[in-house]
mmCIF file of the N, C-alpha and C atoms, coordinates in Angstrom:
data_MODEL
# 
_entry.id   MODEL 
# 
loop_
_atom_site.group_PDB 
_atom_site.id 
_atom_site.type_symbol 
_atom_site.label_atom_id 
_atom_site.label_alt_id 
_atom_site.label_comp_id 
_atom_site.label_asym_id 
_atom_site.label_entity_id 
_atom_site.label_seq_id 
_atom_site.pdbx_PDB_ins_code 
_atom_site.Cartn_x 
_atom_site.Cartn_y 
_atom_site.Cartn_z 
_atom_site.occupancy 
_atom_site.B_iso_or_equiv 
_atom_site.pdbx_formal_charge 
_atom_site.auth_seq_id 
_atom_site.auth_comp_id 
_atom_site.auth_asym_id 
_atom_site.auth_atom_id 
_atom_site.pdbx_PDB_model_num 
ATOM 1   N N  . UNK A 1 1  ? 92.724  19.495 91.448  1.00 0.00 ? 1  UNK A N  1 
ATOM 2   C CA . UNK A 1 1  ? 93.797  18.712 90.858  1.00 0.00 ? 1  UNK A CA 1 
ATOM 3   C C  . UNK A 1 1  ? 94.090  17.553 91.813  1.00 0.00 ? 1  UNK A C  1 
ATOM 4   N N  . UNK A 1 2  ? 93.969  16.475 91.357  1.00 0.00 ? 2  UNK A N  1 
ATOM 5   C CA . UNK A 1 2  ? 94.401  14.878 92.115  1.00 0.00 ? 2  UNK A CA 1 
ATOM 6   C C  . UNK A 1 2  ? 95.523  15.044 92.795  1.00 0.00 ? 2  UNK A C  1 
ATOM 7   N N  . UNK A 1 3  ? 96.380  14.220 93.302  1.00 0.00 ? 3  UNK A N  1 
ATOM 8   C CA . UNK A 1 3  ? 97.687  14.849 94.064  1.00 0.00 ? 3  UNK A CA 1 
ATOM 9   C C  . UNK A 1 3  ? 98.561  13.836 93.008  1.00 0.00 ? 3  UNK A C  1 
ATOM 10  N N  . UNK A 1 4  ? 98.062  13.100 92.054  1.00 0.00 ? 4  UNK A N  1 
ATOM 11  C CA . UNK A 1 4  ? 99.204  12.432 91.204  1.00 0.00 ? 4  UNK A CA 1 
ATOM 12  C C  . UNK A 1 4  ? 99.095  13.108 89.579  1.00 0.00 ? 4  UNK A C  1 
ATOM 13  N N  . UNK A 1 5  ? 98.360  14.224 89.927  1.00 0.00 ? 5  UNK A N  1 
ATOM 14  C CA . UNK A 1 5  ? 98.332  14.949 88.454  1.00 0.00 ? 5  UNK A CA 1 
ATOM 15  C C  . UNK A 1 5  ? 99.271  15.963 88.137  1.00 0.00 ? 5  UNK A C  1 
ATOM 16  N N  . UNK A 1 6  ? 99.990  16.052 87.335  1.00 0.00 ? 6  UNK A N  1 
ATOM 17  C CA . UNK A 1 6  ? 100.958 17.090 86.671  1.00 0.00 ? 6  UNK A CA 1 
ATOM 18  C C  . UNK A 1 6  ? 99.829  18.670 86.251  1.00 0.00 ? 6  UNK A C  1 
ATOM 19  N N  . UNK A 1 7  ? 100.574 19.198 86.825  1.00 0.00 ? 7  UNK A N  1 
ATOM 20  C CA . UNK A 1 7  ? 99.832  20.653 86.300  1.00 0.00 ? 7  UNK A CA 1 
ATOM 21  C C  . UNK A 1 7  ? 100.709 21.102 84.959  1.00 0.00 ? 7  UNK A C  1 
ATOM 22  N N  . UNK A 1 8  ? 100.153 21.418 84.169  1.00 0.00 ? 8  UNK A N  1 
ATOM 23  C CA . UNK A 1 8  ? 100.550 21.698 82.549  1.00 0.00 ? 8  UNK A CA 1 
ATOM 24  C C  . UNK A 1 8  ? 100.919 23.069 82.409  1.00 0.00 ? 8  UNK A C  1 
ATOM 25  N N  . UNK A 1 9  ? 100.972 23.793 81.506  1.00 0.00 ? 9  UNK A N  1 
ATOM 26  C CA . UNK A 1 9  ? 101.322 24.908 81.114  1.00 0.00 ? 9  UNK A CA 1 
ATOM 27  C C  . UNK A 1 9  ? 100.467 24.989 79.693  1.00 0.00 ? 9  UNK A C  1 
ATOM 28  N N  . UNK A 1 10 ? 99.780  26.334 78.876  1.00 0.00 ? 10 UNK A N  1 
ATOM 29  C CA . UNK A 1 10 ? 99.126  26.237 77.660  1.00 0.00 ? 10 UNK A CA 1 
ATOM 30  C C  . UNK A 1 10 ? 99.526  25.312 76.895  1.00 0.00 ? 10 UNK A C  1 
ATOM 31  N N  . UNK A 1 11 ? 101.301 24.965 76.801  1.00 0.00 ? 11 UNK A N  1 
ATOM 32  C CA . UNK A 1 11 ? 101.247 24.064 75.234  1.00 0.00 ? 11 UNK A CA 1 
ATOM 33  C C  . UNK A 1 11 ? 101.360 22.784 75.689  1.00 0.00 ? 11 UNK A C  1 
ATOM 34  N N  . UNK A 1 12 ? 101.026 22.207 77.070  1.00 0.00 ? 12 UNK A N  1 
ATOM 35  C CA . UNK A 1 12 ? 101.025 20.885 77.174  1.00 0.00 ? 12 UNK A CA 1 
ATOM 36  C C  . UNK A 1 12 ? 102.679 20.200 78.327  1.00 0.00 ? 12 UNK A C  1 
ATOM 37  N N  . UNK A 1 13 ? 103.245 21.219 78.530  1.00 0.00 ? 13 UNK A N  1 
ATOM 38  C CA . UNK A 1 13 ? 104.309 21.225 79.304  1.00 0.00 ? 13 UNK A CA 1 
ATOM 39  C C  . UNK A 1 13 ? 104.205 21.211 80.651  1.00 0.00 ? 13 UNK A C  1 
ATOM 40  N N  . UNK A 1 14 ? 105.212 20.203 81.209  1.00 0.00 ? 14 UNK A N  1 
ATOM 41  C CA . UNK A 1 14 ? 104.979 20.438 82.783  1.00 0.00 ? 14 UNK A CA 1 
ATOM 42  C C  . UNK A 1 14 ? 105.737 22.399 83.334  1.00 0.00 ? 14 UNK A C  1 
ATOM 43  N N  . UNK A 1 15 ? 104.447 22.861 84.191  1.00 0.00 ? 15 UNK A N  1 
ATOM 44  C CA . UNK A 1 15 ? 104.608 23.988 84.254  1.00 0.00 ? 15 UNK A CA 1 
ATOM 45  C C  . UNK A 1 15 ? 105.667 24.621 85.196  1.00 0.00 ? 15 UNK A C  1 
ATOM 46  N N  . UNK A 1 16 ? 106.670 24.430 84.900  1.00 0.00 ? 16 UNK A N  1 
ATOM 47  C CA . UNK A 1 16 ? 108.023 24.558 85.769  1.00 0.00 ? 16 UNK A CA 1 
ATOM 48  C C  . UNK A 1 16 ? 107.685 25.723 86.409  1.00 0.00 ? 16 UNK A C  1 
ATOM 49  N N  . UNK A 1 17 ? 107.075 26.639 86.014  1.00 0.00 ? 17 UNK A N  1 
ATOM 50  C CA . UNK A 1 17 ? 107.340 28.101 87.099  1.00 0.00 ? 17 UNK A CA 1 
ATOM 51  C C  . UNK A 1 17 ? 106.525 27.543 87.958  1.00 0.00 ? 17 UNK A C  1 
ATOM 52  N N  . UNK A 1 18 ? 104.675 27.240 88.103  1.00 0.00 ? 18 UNK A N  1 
ATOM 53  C CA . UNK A 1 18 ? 103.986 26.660 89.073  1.00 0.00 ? 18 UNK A CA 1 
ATOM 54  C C  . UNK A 1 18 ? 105.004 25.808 90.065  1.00 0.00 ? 18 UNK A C  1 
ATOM 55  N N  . UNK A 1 19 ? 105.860 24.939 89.891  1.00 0.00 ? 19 UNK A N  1 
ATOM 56  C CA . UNK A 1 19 ? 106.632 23.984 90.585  1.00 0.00 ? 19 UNK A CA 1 
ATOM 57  C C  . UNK A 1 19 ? 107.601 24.679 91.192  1.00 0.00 ? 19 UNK A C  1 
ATOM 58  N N  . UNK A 1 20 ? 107.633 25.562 90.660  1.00 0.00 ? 20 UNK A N  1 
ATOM 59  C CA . UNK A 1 20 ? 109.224 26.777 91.175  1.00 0.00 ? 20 UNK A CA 1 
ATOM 60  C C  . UNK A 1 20 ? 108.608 27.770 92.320  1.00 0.00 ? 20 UNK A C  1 
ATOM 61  N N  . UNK A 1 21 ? 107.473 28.476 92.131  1.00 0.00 ? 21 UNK A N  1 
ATOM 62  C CA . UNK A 1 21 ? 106.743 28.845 93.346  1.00 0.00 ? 21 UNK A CA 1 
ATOM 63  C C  . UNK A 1 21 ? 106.097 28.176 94.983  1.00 0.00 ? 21 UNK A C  1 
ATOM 64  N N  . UNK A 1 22 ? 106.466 27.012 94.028  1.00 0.00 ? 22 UNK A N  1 
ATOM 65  C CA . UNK A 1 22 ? 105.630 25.924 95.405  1.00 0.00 ? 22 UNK A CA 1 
ATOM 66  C C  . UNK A 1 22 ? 105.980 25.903 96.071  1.00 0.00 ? 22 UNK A C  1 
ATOM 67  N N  . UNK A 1 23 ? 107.652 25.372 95.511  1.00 0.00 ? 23 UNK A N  1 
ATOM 68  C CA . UNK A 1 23 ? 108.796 24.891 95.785  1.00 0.00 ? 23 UNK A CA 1 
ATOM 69  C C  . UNK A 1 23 ? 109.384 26.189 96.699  1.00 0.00 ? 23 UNK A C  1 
ATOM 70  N N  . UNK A 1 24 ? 109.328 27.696 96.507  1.00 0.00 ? 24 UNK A N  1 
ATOM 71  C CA . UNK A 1 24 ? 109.883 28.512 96.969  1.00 0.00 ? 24 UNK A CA 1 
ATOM 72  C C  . UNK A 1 24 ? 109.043 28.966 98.223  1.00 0.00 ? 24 UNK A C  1 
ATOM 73  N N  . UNK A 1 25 ? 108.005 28.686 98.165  1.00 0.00 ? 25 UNK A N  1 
ATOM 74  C CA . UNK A 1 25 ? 106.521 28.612 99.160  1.00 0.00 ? 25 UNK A CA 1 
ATOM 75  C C  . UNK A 1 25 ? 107.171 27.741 100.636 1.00 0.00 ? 25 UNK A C  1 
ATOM 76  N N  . UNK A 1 26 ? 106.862 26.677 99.682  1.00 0.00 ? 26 UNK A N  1 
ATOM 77  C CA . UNK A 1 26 ? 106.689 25.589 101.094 1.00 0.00 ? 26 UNK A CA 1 
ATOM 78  C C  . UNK A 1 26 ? 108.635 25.411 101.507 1.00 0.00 ? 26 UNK A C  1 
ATOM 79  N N  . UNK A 1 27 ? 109.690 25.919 100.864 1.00 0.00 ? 27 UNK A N  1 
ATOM 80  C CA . UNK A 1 27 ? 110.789 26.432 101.541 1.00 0.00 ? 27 UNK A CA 1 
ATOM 81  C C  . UNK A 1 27 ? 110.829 27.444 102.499 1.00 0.00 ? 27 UNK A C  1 
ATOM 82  N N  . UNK A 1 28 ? 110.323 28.457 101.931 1.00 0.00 ? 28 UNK A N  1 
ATOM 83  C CA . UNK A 1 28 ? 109.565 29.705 103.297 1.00 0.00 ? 28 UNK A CA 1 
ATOM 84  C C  . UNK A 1 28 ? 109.348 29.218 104.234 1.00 0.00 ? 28 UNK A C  1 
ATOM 85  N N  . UNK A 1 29 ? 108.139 28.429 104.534 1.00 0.00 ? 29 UNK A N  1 
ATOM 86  C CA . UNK A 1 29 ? 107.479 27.847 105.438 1.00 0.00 ? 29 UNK A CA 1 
ATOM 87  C C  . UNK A 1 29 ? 108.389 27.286 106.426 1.00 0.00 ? 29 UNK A C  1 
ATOM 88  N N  . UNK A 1 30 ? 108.993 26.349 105.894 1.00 0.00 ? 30 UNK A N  1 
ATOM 89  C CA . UNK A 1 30 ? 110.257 25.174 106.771 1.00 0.00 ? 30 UNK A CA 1 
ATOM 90  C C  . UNK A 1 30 ? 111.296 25.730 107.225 1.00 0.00 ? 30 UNK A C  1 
ATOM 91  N N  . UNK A 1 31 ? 112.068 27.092 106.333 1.00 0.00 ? 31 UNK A N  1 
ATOM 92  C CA . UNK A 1 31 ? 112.837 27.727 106.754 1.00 0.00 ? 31 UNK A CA 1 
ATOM 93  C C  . UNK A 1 31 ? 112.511 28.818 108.064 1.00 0.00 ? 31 UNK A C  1 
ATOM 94  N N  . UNK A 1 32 ? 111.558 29.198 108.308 1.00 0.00 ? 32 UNK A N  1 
ATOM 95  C CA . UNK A 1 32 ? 110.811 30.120 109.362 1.00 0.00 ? 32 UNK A CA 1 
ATOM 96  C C  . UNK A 1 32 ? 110.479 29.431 110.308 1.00 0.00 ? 32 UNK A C  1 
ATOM 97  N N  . UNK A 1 33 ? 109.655 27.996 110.252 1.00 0.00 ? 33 UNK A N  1 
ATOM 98  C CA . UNK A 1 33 ? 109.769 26.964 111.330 1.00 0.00 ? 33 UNK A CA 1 
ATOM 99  C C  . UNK A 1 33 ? 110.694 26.566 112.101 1.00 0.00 ? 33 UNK A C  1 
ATOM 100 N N  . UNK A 1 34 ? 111.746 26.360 110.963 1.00 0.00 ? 34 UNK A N  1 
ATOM 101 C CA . UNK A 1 34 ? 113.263 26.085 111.894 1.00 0.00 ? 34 UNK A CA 1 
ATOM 102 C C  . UNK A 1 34 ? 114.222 27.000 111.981 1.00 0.00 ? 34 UNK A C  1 
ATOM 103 N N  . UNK A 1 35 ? 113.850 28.106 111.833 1.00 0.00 ? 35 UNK A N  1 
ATOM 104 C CA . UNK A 1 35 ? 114.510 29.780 112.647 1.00 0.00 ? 35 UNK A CA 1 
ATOM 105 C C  . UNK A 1 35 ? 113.963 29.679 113.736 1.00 0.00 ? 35 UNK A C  1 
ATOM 106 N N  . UNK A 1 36 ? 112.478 29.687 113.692 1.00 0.00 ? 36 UNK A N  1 
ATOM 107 C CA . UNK A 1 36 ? 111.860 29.818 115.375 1.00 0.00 ? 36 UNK A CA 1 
ATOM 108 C C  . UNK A 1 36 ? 112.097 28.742 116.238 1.00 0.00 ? 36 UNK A C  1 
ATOM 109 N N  . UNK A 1 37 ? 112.396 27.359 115.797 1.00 0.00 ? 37 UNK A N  1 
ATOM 110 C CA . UNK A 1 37 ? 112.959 26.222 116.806 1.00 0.00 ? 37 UNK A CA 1 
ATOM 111 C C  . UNK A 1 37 ? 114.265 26.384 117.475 1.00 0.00 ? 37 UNK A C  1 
ATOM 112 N N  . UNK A 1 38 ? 115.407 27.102 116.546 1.00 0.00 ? 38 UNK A N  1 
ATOM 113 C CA . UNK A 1 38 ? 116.718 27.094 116.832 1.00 0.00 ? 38 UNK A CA 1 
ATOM 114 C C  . UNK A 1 38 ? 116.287 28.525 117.901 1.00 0.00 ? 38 UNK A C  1 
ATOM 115 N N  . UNK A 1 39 ? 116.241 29.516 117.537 1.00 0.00 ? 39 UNK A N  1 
ATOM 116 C CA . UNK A 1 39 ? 115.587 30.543 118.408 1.00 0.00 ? 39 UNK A CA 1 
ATOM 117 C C  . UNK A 1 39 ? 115.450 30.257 119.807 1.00 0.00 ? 39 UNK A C  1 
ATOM 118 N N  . UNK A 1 40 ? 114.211 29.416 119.495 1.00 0.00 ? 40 UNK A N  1 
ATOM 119 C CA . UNK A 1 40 ? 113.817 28.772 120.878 1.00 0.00 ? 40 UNK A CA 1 
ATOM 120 C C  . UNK A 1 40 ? 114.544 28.512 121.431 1.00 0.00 ? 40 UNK A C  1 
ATOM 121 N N  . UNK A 1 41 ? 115.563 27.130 121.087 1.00 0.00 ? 41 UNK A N  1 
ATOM 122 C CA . UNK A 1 41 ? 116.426 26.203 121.843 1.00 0.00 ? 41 UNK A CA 1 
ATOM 123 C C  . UNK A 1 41 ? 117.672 27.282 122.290 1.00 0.00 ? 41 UNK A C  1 
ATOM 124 N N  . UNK A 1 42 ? 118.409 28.048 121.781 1.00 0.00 ? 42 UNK A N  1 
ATOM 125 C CA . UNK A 1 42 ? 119.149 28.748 121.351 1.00 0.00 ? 42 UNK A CA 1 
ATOM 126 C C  . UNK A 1 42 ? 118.960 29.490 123.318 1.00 0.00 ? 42 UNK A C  1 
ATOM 127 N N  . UNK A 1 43 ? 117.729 30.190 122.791 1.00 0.00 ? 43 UNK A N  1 
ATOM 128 C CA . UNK A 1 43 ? 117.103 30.915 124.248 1.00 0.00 ? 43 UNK A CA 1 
ATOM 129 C C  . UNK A 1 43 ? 117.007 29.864 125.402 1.00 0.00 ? 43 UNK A C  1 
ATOM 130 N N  . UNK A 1 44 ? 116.718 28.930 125.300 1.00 0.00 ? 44 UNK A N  1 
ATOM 131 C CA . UNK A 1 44 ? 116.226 28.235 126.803 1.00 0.00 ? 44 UNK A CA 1 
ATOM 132 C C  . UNK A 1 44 ? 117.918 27.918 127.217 1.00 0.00 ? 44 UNK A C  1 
ATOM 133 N N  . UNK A 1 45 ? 118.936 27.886 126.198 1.00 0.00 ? 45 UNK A N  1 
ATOM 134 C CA . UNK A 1 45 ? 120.094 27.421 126.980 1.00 0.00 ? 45 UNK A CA 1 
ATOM 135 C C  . UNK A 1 45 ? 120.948 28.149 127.388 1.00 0.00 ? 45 UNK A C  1 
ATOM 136 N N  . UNK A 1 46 ? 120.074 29.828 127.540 1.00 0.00 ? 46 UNK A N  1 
ATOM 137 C CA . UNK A 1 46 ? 120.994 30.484 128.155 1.00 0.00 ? 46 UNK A CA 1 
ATOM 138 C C  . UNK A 1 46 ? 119.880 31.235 128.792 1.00 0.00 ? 46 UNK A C  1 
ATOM 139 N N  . UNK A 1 47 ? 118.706 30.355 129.374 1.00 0.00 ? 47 UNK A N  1 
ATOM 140 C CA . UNK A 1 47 ? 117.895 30.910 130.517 1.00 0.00 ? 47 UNK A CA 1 
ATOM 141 C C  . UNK A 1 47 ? 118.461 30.868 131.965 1.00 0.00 ? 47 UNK A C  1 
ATOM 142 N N  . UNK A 1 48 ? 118.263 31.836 132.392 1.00 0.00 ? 48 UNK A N  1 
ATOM 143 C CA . UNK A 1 48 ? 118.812 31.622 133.776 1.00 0.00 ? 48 UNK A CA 1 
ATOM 144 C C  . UNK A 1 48 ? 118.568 30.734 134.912 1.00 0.00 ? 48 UNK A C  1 
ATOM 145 N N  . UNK A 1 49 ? 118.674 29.749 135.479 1.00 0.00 ? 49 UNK A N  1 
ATOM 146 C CA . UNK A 1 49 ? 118.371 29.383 136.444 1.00 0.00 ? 49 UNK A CA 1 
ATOM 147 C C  . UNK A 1 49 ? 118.883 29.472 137.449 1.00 0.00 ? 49 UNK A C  1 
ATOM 148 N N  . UNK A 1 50 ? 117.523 29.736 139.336 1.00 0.00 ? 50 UNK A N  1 
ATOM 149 C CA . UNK A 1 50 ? 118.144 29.359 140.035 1.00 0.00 ? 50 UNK A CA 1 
ATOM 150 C C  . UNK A 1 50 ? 118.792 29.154 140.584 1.00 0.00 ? 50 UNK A C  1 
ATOM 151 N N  . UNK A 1 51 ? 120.274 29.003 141.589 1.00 0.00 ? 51 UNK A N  1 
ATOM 152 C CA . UNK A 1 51 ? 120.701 28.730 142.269 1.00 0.00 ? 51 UNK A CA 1 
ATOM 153 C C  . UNK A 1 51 ? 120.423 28.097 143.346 1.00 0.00 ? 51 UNK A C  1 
ATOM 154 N N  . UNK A 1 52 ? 120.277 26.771 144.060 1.00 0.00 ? 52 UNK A N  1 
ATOM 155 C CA . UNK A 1 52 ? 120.029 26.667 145.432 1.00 0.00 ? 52 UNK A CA 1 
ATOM 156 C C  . UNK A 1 52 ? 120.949 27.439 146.049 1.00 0.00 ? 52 UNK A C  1 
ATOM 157 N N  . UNK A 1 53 ? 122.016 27.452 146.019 1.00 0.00 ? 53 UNK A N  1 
ATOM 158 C CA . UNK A 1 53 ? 122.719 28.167 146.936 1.00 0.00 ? 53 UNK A CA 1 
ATOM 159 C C  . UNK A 1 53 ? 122.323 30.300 147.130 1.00 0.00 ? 53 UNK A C  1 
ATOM 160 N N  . UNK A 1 54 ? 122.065 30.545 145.964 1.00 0.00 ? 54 UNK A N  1 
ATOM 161 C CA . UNK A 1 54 ? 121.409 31.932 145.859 1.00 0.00 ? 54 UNK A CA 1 
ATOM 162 C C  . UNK A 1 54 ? 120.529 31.885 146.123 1.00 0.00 ? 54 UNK A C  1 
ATOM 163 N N  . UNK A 1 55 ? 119.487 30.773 146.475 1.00 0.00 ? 55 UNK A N  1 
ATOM 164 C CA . UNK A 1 55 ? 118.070 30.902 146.752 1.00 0.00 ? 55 UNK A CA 1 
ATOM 165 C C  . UNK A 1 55 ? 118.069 30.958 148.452 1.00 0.00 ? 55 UNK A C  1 
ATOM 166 N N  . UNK A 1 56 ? 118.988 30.049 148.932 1.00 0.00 ? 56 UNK A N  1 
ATOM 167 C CA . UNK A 1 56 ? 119.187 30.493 150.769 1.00 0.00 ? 56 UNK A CA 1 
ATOM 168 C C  . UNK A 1 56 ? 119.969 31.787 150.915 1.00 0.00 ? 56 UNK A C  1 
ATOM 169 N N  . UNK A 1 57 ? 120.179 32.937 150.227 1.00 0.00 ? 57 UNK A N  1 
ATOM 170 C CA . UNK A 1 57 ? 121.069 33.915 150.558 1.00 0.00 ? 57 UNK A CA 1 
ATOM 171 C C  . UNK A 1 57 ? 120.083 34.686 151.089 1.00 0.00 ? 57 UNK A C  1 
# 
């Protein structure tokens, strides 16, 4: 399928459920991407660092 072609349904209809799965697909995707970014960031700003002053003790 071209990327400017409508996918149909038997009677000639744009196939709303196909578009509704995609759509619920590639939401998955983005939503799990940016769980694991916030995650990430989330974690590094309450990594511990360091002390110079604890590091000469």
């Amino acid at each position: 399928m071209a990327a400017h072609e409508l996918k149909l349904d038997p009677y000639g209809n744009i196939d709303v459920d196909y578009y509704m799965q995609l759509a619920k697909a590639q939401r998955r995707v983005y939503l799990s991407e940016l769980n694991a970014a916030v995650k990430a960031k989330v974690k590094s700003l309450f990594r511990a660092k360091a002390s110079p002053l604890v590091a000469g003790h």
